[in-house]
C-alpha positions as CSV (number, residue, x, y, z in Angstrom):
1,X,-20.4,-153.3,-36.4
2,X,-18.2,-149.8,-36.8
3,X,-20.9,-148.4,-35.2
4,X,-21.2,-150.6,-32.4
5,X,-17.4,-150.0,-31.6
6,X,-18.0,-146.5,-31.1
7,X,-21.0,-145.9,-29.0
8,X,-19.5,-144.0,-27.0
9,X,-17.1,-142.2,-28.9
10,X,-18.9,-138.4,-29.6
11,X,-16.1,-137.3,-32.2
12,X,-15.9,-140.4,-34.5
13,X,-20.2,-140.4,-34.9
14,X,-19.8,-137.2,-36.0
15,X,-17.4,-137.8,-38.1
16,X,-19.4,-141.2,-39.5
17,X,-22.9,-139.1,-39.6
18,X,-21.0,-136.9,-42.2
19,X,-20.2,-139.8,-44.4
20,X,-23.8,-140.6,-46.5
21,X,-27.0,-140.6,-45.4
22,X,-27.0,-144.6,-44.3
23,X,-24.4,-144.0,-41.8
24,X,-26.5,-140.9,-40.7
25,X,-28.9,-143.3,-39.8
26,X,-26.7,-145.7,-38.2
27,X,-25.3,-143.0,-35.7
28,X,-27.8,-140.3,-35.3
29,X,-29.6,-142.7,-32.1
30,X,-26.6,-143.1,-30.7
31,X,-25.7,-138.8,-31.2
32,X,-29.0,-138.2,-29.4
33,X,-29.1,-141.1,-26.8
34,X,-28.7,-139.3,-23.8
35,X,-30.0,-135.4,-22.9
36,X,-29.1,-133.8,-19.5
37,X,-29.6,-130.4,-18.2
38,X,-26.5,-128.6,-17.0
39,X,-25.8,-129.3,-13.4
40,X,-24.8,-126.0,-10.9
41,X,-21.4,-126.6,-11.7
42,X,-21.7,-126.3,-15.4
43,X,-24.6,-123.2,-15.0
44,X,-22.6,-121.3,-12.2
45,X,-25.9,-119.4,-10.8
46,X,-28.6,-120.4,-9.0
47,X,-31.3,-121.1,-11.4
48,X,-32.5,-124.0,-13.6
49,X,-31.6,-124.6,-16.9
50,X,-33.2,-126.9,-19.6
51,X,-30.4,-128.0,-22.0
52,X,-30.0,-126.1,-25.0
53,X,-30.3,-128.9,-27.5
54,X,-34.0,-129.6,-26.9
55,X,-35.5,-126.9,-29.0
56,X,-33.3,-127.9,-31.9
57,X,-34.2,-131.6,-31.0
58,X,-37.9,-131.0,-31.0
59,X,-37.5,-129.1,-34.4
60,X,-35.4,-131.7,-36.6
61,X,-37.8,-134.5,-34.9
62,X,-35.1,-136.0,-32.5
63,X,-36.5,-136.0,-29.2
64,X,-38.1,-139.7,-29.4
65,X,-34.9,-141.0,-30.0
66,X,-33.8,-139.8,-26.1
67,X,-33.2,-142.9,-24.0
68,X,-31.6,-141.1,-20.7
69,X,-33.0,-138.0,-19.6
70,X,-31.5,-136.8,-16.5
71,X,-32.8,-133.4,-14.8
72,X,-30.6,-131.9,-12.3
73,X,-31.2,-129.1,-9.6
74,X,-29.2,-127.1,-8.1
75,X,-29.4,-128.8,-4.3
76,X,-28.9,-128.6,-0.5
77,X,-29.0,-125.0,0.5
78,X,-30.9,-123.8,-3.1
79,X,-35.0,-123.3,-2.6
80,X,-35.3,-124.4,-6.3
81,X,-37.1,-127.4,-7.2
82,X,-38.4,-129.1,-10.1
83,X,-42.2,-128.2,-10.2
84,X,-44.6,-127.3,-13.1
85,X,-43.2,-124.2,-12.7
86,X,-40.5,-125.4,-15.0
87,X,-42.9,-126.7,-17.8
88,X,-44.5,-123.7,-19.6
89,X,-46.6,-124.6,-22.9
90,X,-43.4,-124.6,-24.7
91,X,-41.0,-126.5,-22.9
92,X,-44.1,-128.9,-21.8
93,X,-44.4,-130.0,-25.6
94,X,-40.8,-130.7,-25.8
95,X,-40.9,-132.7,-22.6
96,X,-44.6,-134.6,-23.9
97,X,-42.1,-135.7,-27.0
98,X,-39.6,-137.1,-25.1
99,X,-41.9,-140.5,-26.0
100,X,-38.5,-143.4,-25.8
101,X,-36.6,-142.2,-22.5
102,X,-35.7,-145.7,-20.7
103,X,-33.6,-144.4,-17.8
104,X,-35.2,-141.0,-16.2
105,X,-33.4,-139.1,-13.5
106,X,-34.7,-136.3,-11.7
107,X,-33.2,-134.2,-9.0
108,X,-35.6,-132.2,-5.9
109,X,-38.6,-133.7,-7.4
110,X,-41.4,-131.4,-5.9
111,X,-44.1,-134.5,-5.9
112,X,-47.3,-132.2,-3.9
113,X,-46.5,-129.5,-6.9
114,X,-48.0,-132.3,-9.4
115,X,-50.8,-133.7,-8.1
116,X,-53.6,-134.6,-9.1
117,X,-52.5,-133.8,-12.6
118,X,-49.3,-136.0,-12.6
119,X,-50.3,-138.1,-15.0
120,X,-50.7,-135.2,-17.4
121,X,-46.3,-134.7,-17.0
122,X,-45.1,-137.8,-16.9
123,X,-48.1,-140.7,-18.7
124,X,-46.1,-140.5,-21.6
125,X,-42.9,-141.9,-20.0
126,X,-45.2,-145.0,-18.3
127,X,-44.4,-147.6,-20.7
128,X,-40.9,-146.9,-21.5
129,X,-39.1,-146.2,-18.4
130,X,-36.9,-149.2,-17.0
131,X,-34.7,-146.9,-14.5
132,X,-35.9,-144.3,-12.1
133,X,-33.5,-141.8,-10.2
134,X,-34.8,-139.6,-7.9
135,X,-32.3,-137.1,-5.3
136,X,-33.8,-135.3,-2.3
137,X,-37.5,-136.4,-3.9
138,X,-40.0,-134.1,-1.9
139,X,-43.7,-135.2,-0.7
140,X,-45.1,-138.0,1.6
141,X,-44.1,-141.5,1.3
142,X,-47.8,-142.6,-0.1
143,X,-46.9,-139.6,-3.0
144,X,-43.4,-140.9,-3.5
145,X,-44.9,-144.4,-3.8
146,X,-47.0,-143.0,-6.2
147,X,-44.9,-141.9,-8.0
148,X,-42.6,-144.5,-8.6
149,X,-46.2,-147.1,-9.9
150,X,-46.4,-144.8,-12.5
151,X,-43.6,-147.1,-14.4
152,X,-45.3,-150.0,-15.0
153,X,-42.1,-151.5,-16.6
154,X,-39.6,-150.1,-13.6
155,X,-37.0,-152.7,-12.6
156,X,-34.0,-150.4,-11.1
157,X,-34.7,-147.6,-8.6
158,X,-32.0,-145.1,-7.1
159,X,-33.3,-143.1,-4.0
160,X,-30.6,-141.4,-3.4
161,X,-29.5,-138.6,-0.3
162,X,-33.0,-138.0,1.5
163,X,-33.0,-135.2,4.2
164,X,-32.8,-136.9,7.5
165,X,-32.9,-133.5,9.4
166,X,-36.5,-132.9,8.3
167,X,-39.2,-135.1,9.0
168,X,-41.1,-136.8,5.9
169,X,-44.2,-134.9,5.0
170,X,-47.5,-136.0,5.5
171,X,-49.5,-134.0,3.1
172,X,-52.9,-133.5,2.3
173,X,-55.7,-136.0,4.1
174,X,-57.1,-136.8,0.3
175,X,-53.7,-138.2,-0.7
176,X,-53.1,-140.5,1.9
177,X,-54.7,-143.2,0.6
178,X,-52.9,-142.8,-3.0
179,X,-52.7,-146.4,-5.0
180,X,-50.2,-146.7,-7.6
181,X,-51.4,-147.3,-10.5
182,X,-49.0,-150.3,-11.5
183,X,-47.0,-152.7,-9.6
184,X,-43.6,-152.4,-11.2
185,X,-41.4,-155.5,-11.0
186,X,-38.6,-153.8,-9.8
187,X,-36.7,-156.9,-10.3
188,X,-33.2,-155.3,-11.1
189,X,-31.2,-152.3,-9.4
190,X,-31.7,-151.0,-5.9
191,X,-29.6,-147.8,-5.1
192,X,-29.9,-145.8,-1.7
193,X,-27.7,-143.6,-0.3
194,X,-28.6,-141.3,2.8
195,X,-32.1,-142.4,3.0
196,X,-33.7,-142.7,6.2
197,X,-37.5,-143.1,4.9
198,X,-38.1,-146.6,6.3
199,X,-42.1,-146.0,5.5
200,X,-41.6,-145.8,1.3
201,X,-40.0,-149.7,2.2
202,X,-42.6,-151.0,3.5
203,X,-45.7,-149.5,1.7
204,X,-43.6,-150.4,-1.9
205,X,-43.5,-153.8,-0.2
206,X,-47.2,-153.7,1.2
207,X,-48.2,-151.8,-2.7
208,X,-46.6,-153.6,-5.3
209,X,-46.5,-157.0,-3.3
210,X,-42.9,-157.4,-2.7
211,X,-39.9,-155.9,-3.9
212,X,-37.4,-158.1,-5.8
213,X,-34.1,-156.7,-6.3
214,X,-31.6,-158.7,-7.5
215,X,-28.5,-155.9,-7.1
216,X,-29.0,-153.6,-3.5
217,X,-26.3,-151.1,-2.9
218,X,-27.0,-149.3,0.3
219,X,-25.1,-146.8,2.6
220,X,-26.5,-144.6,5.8
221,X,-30.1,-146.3,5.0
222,X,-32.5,-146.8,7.8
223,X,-34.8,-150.3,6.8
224,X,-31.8,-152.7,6.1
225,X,-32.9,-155.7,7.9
226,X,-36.4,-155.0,6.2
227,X,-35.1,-154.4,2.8
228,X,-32.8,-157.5,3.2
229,X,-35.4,-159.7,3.9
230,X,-38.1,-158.4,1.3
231,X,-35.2,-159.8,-1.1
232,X,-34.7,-162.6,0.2
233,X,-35.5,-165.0,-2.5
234,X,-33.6,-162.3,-4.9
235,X,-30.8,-161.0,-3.8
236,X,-27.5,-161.9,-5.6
237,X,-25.0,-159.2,-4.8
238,X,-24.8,-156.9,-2.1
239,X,-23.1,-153.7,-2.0
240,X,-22.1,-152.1,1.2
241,X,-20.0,-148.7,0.2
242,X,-21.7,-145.2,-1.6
243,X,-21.2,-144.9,-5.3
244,X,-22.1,-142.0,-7.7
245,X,-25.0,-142.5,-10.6
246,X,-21.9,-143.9,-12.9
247,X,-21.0,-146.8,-10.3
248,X,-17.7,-145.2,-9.4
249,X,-17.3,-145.1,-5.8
250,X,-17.5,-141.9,-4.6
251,X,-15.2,-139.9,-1.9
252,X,-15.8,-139.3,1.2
253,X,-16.0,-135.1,0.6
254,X,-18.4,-135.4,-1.6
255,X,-20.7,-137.5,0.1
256,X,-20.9,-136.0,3.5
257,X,-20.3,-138.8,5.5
258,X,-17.9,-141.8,6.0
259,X,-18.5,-145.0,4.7
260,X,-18.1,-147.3,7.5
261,X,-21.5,-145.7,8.6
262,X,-23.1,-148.0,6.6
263,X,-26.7,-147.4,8.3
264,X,-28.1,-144.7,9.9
265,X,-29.0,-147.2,13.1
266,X,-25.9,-149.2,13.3
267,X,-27.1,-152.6,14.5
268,X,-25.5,-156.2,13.8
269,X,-28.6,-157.9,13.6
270,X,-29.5,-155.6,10.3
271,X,-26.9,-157.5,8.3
272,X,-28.2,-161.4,9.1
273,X,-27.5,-162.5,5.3
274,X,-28.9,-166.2,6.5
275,X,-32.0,-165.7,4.8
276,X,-30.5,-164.6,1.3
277,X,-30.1,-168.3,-0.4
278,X,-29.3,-166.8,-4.3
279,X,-26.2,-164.0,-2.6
280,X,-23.2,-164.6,-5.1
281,X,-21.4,-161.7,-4.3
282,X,-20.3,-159.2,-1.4
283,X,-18.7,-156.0,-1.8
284,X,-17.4,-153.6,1.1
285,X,-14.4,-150.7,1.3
286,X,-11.3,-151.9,2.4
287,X,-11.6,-149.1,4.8
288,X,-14.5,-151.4,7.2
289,X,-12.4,-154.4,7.3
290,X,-11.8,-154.4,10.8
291,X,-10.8,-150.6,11.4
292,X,-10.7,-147.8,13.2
293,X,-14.0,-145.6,12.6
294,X,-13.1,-141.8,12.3
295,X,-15.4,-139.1,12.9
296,X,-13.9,-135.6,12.7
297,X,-11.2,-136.2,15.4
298,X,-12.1,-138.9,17.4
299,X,-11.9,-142.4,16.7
300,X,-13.7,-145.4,17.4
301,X,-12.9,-149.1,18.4
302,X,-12.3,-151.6,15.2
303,X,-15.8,-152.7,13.8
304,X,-16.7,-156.5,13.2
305,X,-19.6,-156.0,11.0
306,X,-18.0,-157.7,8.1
307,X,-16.8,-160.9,10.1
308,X,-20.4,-161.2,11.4
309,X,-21.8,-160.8,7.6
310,X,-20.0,-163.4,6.5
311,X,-20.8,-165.6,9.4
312,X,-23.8,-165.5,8.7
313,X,-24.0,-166.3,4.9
314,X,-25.4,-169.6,4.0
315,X,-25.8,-168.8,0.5
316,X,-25.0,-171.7,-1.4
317,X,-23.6,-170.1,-4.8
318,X,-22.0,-167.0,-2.6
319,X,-18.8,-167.4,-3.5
320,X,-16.9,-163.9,-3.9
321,X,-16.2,-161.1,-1.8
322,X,-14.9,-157.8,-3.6
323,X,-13.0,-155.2,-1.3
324,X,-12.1,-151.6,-2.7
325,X,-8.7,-149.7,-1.6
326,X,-9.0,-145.9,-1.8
327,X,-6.1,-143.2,-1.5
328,X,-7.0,-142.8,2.0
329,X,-6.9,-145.8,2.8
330,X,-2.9,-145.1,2.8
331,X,-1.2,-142.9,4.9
332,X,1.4,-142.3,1.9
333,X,-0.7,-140.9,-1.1
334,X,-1.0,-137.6,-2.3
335,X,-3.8,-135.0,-1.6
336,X,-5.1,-132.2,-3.2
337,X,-4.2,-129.8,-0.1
338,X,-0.5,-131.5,0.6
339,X,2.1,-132.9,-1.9
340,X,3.0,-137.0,-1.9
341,X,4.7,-137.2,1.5
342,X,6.6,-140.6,2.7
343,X,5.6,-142.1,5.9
344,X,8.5,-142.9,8.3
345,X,9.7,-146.2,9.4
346,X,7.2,-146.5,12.4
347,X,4.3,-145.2,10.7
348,X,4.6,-147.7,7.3
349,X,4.5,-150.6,10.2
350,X,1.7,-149.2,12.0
351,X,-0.1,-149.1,8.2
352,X,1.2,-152.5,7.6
353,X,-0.1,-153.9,10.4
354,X,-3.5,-152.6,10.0
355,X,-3.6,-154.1,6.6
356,X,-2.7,-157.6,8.0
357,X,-5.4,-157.0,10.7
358,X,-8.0,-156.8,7.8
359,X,-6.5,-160.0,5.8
360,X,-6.5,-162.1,9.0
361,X,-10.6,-161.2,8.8
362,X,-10.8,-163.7,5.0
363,X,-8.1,-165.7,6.6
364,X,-10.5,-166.8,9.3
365,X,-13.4,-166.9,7.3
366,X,-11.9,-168.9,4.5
367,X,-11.1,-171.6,7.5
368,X,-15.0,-172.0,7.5
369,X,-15.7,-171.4,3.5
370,X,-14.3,-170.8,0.5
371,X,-14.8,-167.8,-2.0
372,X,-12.7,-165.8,-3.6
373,X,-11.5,-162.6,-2.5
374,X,-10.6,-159.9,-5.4
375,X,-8.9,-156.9,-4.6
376,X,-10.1,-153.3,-6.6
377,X,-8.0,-149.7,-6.6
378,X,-6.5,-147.5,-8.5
379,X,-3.8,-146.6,-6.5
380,X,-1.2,-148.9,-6.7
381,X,0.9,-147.0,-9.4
382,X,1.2,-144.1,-7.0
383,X,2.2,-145.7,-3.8
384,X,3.6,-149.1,-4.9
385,X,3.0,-152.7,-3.9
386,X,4.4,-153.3,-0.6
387,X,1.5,-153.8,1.6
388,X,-0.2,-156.5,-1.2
389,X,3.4,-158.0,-1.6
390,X,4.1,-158.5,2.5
391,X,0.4,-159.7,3.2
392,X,0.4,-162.3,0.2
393,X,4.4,-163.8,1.9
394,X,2.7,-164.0,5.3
């Protein structure tokens, strides 16, 4: 039970491990739970590094006990992805250990670099794999598909910031007619961000005979009304904003794009939510509540994609809709360029009023069901109450 309370707390199962040898026990799977390769923040130069634990790892025995393994690559502009190249006979025999790894994660994933041999990298990991992560994966859809049946256990996927510039390869005639070799369940987590691949949809669909998420979190994907309705019969909550691999929503500098574009073809039709009988719960950014769409400069006319999701819902047990406020969602917050600055009298009315405009959205929807609406941020010590306070008294 002391243990249990401090999963997650480095220095104290350290400090336990050093009791006896039982407690060693006790906290040495937690110590070595997790092993993840520096990212090109941590490394500073443009080259791959392995972490420097796994020799020692593979020495004292401890590499089985890995449950995450996450493999990151330097990205975007960098030529460096992750091939065989990176396995030599050494490194390949610690990687062969790595026998209990549950949530895998793996960054530029050169697929065509692999075949035919695949199996010979990653067979090991087959059985044990429950979560798959894979950012700017490169190779055909069939290979990608491929690639993701070799996880015969797989029930959450993340396909996360796809180039949409480049057209998907098509690689080698022999490979086009690649069959998994399992049908995962995929019955839990589905993550995409910036993924435009609408083929890799429908042959996971037409390969693995459906796909049933229960959890979808999508933003600037192409294949919504076709990923929607695979899950029909599955789907309980629906997630309409971009978060990082933690769940922590990200911002919109680091993502590269605004989250009101929450597909790549912006049509109404793609979010029908009629179909999805077992939706419990919808969450969307306070920032696509019916308002003003920036790009760069120029700004767009107040969306009504939310009020048509909701109008459409006919989900019997739906009955909560989450909506996240973030600093720039107010005009008074501090930045990292600029100091806190107050806004004047005219301009806190103007932000006032925008804020009403996106409560009179539940306000009319409520009026035709009920479900309850929670509010999420972490901003209200720094710029106060008074919006929540004024739209609660009207």
């Amino acid at each position: 039970m002391i243990i249990a309370h401090l999963t997650y707390d480095t220095r104290s199962l350290l400090a336990c491990s050093l009791t006896c040898y039982s407690w060693y026990i006790a906290t040495v799977p937690h110590l070595h739970d997790a092993l993840i390769s520096p990212s090109e923040f941590e490394c500073r130069i443009n080259r791959f590094f392995w972490p420097k634990p796994l020799p020692h790892m593979h020495r004292l025995g401890l590499l089985p006990l890995v449950r995450k393994l996450q493999i990151r690559e330097r990205r975007n502009y960098c030529p460096y992805r992750f091939s065989p190249k990176r396995l030599n006979r050494r490194t390949l025999h610690h990687f062969l250990a790595l026998t209990g790894v549950r949530e895998l994660g793996i960054d530029c994933l050169d697929i065509p670099s692999f075949m035919p041999r695949i199996q010979k990298y990653f067979g090991h990991l087959a059985q044990t794999v429950r979560s798959l992560s894979l950012r700017e994966p490169k190779g055909s859809d069939r290979q990608i598909i491929y690639f993701i049946g070799l996880f015969e256990h797989l029930e959450d996927l993340k396909l996360l910031h796809d180039d949409m510039n480049n057209p998907p390869e098509r690689g080698p005639a022999e490979y086009q007619e690649l069959v998994p070799l399992f049908s995962p369940p995929l019955q839990g987590q589905l993550k995409m961000t910036r993924f435009a691949r609408v083929g890799i949809l429908k042959g996971m669909i037409d390969l693995f005979g459906g796909i049933r998420f229960r959890h979808v979190d999508i933003c600037n994907v192409d294949g919504t009304r076709l990923l929607l309705e695979a899950c029909a019969k599955s789907l309980e909550s629906l997630r309409l904003y971009p978060t990082d691999s933690h769940g922590k929503e990200l911002s919109l500098s680091r993502v590269g794009m605004f989250a009101d574009k929450w597909t790549a073809q912006f049509l109404l039709g793609d979010f029908d939510l009629s179909q999805n009988k077992s939706l419990r719960s919808l969450q969307v950014a306070a920032s696509s509540i019916d308002g003003k769409l920036m790009f760069g400069s120029l700004y767009q006319a107040p969306t009504d994609l939310l009020t048509y999701a909701l109008s459409t819902i006919t989900s019997p047990v739906f009955s909560e809709v989450t909506v996240f406020y973030r600093d720039y969602d107010f005009r008074g917050t501090p930045s990292r360029i600029r100091p806190f600055c107050m806004m004047l009298p005219d301009e806190r009315a103007e932000d006032d009023l925008w804020h009403y405009r996106r409560f009179e959205v539940f306000r009319k929807m409520r009026k035709v069901r009920d479900f309850r609406l929670v509010l999420c941020a972490d901003v209200w010590d720094r710029i106060g109450l008074y919006s929540v306070l004024k739209l609660t008294r009207r």
